[in-house]
N, C-alpha and C positions, 0 to 999 in steps of 0.2 A: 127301731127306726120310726120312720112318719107315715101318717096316710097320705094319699094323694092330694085332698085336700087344702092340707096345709101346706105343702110343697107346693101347692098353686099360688098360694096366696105369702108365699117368703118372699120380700123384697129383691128382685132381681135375683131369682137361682144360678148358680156359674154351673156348668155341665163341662166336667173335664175326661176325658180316655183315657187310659194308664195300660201300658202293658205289664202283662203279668212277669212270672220268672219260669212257666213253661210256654212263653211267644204266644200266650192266648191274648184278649185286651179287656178290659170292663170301664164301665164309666159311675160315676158321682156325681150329685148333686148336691154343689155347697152354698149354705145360704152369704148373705151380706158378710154377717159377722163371722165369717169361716166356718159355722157350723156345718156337716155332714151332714147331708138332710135323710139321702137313700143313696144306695150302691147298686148296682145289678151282678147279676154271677157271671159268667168268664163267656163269651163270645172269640169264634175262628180267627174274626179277622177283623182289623180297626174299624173298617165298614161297615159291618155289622154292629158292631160297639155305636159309629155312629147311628146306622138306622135305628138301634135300639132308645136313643135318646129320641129320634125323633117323633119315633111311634109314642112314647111316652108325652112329650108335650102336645102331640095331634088328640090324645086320650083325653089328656088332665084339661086340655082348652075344650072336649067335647062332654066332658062332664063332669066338669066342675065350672 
């Protein structure tokens, strides 16, 4: 996968939620060009899926 880093610095990153196929959700971050930038592992509940996105860009915007 990516560092953080450059995941900061991808042209507009899209952050999408997928549910899984046992009702868990996880989310992705894809750059401009569709690339896959990073994935997270399986979170309860899509809420969580999101907070986990948002912790992530509250992170990457305080250090990076």
């Amino acid at each position: 996968m990516t560092n953080a880093n450059s995941l900061y610095q991808a042209d507009k990153p899209v952050f999408e939620v997928f549910p899984t196929v046992n009702a868990q959700y996880y989310w992705r971050a894809k750059a401009a060009n569709g690339r896959i930038l990073c994935h997270s592992e399986n979170y309860t509940t899509r809420q969580a899926a999101v907070d986990g996105v948002n912790s992530l860009i509250r992170n990457i915007k305080k250090y990076y």
